[in-house]
C-alpha positions as CSV (number, residue, x, y, z in Angstrom):
1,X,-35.9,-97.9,-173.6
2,X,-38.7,-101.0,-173.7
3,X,-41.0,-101.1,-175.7
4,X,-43.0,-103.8,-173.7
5,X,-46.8,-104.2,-174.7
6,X,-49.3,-104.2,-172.0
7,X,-51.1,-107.8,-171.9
8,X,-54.4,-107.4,-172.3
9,X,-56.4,-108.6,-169.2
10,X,-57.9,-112.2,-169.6
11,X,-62.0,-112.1,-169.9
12,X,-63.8,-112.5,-167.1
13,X,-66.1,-115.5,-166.5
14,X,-69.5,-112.9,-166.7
15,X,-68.2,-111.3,-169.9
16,X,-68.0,-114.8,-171.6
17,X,-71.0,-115.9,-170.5
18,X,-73.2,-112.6,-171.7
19,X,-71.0,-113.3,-174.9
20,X,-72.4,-116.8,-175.2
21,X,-75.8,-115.8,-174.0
22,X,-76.3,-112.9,-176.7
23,X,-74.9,-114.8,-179.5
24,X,-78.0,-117.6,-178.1
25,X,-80.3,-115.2,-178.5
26,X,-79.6,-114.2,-181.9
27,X,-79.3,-117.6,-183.3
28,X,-82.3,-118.9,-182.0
29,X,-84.0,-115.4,-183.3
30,X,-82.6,-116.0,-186.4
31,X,-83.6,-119.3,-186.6
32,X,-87.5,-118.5,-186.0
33,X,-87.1,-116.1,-189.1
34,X,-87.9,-113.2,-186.5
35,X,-86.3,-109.9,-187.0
36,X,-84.9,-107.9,-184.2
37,X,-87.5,-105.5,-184.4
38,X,-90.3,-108.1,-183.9
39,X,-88.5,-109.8,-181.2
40,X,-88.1,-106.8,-179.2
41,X,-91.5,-105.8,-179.6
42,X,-93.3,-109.3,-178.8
43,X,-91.1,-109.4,-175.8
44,X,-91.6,-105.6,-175.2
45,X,-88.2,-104.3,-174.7
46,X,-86.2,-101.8,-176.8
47,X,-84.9,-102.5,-179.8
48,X,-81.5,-100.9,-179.0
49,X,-81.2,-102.8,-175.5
50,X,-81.4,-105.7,-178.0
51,X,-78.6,-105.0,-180.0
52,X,-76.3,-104.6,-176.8
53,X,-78.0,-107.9,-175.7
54,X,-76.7,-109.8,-178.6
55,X,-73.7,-108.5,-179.3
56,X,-73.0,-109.3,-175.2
57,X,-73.1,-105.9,-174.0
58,X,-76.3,-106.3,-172.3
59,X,-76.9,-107.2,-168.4
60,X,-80.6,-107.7,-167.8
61,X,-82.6,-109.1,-165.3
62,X,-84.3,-112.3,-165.4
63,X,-87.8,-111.1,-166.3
64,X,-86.8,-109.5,-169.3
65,X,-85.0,-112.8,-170.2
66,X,-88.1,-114.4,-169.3
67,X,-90.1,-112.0,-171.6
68,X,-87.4,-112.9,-174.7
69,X,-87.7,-116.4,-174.1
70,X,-91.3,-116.5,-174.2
71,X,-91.5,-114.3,-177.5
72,X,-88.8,-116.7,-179.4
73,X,-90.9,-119.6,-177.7
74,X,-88.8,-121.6,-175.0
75,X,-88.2,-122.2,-171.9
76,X,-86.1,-119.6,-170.0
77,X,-83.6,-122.3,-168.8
78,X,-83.1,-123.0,-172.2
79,X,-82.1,-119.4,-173.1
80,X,-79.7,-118.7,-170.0
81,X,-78.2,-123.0,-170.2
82,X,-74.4,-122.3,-169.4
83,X,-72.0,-123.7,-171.1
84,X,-71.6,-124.9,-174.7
85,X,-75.1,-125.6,-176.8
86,X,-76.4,-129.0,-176.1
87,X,-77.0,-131.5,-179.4
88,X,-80.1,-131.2,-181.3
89,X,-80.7,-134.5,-180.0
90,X,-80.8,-133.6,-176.4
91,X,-83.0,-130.8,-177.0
92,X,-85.2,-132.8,-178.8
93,X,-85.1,-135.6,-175.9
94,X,-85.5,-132.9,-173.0
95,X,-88.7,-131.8,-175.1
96,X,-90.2,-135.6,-175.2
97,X,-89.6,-136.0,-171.7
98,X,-91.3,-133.1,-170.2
99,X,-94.8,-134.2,-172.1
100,X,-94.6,-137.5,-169.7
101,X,-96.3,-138.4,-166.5
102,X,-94.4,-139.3,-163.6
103,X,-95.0,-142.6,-163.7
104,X,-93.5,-142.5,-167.0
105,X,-90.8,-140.8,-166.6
106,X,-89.6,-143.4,-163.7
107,X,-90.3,-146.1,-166.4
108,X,-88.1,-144.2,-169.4
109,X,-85.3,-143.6,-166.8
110,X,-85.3,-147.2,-166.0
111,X,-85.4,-148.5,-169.7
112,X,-82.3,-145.8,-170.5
113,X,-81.0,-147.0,-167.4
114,X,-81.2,-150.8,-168.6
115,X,-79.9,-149.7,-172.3
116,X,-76.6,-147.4,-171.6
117,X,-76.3,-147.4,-167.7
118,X,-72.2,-149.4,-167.8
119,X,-73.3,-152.6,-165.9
120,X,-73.0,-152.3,-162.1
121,X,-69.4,-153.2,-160.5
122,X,-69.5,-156.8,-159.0
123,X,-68.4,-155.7,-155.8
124,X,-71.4,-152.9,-155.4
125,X,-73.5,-154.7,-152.4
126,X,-70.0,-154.5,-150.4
127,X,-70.0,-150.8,-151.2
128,X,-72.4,-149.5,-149.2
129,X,-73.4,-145.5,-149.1
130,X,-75.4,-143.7,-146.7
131,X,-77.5,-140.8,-147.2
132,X,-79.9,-138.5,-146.0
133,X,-80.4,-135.7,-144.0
134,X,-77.7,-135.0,-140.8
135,X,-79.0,-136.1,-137.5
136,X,-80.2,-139.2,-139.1
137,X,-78.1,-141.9,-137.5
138,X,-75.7,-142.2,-140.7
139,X,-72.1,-142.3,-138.4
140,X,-73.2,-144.5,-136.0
141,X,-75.1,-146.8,-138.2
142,X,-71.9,-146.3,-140.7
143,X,-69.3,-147.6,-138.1
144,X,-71.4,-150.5,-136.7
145,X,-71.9,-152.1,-139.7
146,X,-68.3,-151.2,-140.9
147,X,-66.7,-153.2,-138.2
148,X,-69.2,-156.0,-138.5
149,X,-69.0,-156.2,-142.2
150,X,-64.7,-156.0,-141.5
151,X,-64.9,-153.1,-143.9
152,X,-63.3,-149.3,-143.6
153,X,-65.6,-146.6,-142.4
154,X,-65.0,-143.4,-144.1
155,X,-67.3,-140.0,-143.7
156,X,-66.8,-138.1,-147.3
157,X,-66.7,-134.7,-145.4
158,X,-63.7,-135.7,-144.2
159,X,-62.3,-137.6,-146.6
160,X,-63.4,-133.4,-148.8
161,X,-61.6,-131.7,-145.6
162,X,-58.5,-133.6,-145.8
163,X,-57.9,-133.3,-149.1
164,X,-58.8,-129.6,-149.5
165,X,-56.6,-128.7,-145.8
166,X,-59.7,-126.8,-145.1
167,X,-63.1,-127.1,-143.1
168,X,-65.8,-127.3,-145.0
169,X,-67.2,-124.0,-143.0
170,X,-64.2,-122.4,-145.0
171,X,-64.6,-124.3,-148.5
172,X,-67.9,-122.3,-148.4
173,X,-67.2,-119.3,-147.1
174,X,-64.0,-118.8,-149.7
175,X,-65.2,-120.8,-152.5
176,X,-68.9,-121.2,-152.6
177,X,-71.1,-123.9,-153.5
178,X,-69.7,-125.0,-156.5
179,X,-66.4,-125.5,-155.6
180,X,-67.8,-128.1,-152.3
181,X,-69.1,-130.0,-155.6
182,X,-66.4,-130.4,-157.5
183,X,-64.5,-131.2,-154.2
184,X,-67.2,-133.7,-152.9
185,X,-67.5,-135.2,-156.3
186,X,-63.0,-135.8,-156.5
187,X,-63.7,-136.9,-152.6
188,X,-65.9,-139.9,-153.7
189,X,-64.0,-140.4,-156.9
190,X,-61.1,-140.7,-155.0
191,X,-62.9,-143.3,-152.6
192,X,-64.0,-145.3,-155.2
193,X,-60.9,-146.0,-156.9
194,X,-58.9,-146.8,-153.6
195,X,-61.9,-149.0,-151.8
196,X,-63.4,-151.7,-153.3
197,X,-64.8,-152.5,-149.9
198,X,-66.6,-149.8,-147.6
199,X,-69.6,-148.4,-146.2
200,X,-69.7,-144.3,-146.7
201,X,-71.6,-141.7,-144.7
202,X,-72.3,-138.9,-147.4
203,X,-73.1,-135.3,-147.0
204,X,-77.5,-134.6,-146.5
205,X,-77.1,-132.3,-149.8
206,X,-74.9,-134.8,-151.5
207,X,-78.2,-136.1,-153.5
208,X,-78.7,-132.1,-154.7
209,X,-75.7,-132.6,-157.5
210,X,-77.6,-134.9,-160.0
211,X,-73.9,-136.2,-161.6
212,X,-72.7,-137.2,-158.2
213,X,-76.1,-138.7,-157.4
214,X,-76.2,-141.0,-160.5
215,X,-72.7,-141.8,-159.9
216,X,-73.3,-142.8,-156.6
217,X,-76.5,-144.8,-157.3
218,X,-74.9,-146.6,-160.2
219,X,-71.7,-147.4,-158.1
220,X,-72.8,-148.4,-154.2
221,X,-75.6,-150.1,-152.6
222,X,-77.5,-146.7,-151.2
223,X,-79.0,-146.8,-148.5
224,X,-81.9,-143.9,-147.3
225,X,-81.3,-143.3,-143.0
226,X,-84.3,-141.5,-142.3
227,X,-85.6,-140.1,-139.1
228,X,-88.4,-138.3,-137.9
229,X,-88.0,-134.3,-138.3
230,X,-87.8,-133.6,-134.3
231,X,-85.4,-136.4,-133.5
232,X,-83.7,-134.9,-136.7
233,X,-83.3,-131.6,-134.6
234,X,-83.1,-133.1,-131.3
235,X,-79.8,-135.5,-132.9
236,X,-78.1,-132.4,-134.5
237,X,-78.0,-130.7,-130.8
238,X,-77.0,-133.6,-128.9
239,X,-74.0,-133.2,-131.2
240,X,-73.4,-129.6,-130.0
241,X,-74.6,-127.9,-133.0
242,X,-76.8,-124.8,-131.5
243,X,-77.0,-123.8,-135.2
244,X,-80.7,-124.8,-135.8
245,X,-81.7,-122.9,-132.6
246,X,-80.3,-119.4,-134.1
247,X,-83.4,-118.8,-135.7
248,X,-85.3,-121.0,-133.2
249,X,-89.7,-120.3,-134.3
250,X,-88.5,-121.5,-138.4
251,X,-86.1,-124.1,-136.9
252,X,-88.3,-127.0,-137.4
253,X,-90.6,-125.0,-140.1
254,X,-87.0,-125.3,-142.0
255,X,-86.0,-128.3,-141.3
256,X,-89.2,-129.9,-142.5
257,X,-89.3,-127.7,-145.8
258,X,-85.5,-129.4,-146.6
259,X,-86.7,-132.7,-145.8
260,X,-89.6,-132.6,-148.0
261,X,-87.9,-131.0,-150.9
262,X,-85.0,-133.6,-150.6
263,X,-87.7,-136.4,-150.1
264,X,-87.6,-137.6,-153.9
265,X,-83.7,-137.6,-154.0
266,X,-83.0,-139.6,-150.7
267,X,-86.1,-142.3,-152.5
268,X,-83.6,-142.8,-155.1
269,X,-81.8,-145.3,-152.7
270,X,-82.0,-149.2,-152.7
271,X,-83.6,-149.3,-149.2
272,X,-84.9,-147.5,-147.1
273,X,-84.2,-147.4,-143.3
274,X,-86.2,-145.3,-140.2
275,X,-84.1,-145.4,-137.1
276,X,-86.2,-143.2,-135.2
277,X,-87.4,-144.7,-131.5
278,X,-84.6,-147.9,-131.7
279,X,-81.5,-148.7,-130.4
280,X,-78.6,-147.9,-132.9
281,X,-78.2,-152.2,-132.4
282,X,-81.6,-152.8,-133.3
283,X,-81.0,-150.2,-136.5
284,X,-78.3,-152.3,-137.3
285,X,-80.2,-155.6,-137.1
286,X,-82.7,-154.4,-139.4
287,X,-80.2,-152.9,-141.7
288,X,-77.9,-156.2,-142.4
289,X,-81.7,-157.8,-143.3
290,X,-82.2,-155.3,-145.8
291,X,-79.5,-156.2,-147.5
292,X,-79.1,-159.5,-147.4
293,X,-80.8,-160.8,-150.3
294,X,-79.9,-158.5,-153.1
295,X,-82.4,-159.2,-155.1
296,X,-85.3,-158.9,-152.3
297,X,-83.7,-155.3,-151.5
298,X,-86.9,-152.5,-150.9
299,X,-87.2,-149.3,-152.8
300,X,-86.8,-146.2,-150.6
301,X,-89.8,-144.5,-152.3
302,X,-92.1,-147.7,-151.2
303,X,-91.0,-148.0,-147.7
């Protein structure tokens, strides 16, 4: 006769997370001096649902959370961060920068930049990404100036699809957003270490994951291919992509909504280039001038 013990089952993600969350709560309760009691009335839920919130019991929805972050006097973000607490430090910066304009926030990234950015690689100029949204013109402004510059081509989608042995259709459907991420992120890692020569055509939503952004600013010359929203849509087709026409009177409503929201992200990029109503030769022409003199290179956000 065995006496084998039964393993217990390993936590799940959600259960470590409420965990985390509800021992949040009570700390930063605790730290304004506020009993439970007081928090649960300024907030106005029960006292009891409380208790099972802190102890990590408790599932709510994101207005109570809003309604407890507000009564301990934070931002909600702050409350439901995930992962492990950020240094004082950080929360101290994050506070600073929200007080700032705009225009000073693009001057305090630029000094941090200049301070603790690693210096940029000495090959960057001849490592050349393209973003923005799809339909754009980024493969076939990628491969002209690949085989003019004598440099490889590579399209990071594929360069995700090879190394996953899946589409990217299926990376989604199975995995989710994340995972694409992490994927899209070992993708360019992976590019980067093996190329110090290339020019890269990126994903439209590569700009979405901040990390991969910075990475990607701080390690190739970026450039923005824009295009106009209906040659956007008209491009996409010509491709065979019917997708955009499945909900056919938002079609454009969407597509401009992405663009716009996207529109500070892609002006992030060294230059800026609109291919719309030219020849893909005459795209290239006008490309190879913007970056010819490094130092004479045009901000996407001024073009």
């Amino acid at each position: 006769m065995t006496n084998d013990r039964v393993k217990p089952l390993p936590p799940r993600d959600s259960d470590t997370y409420l965990r985390r969350l509800g021992e949040r709560v009570r700390t930063l309760r605790s730290q304004r001096g506020m009993t439970r009691k007081a928090l649960a009335q300024h907030a106005r839920v029960s006292e009891r649902y409380l208790a099972q919130l802190e102890i990590g019991k408790g599932n709510c929805s994101i207005v109570l959370l809003r309604r407890i972050a507000r009564a301990i006097g934070l931002p909600v973000t702050q409350l439901v961060h995930d992962g492990p607490e950020p240094p004082l430090d950080l929360v101290l910066l994050s506070q600073f920068i929200e007080r700032l304009s705009p225009s000073e926030l693009a001057t305090a990234r630029g000094l941090l930049t200049k301070h603790f950015r690693e210096p940029a690689p000495a090959g960057r100029h001849r490592r050349i990404a393209l973003i923005g949204l799809r339909g754009g013109g980024k493969s076939t402004l990628g491969r002209l100036l690949a085989e003019k510059e004598g440099v490889p081509f590579i399209e990071l989608d594929r360069e995700i699809e090879r190394r996953s042995g899946a589409t990217l259709s299926e990376i989604f459907d199975m995995f989710g957003q994340e995972t694409f991420r992490r994927a899209e992120r070992e993708a360019f890692d992976e590019v980067l270490r093996q190329h110090p020569e290339f020019v890269l055509a990126t994903s439209g939503s590569i700009v979405t994951d901040p990390g991969t952004l910075e990475m990607l600013l701080a390690s190739c010359l970026t450039v923005w291919v824009r295009a106009e929203p209906d040659e956007h849509m008209r491009r996409v087709m010509a491709q065979g992509d019917m997708r955009p026409m499945a909900n056919s009177p938002r079609a454009m409503q969407d597509l401009v909504s992405i663009l716009r929201s996207r529109e500070p992200l892609y002006a992030q990029a060294d230059v800026a280039l609109t291919t719309t109503g030219k020849t893909p030769e005459q795209n290239l022409a006008e490309l190879l001038r913007l970056i010819a003199v490094p130092d004479n290179r045009i901000r996407a956000r001024s073009a």
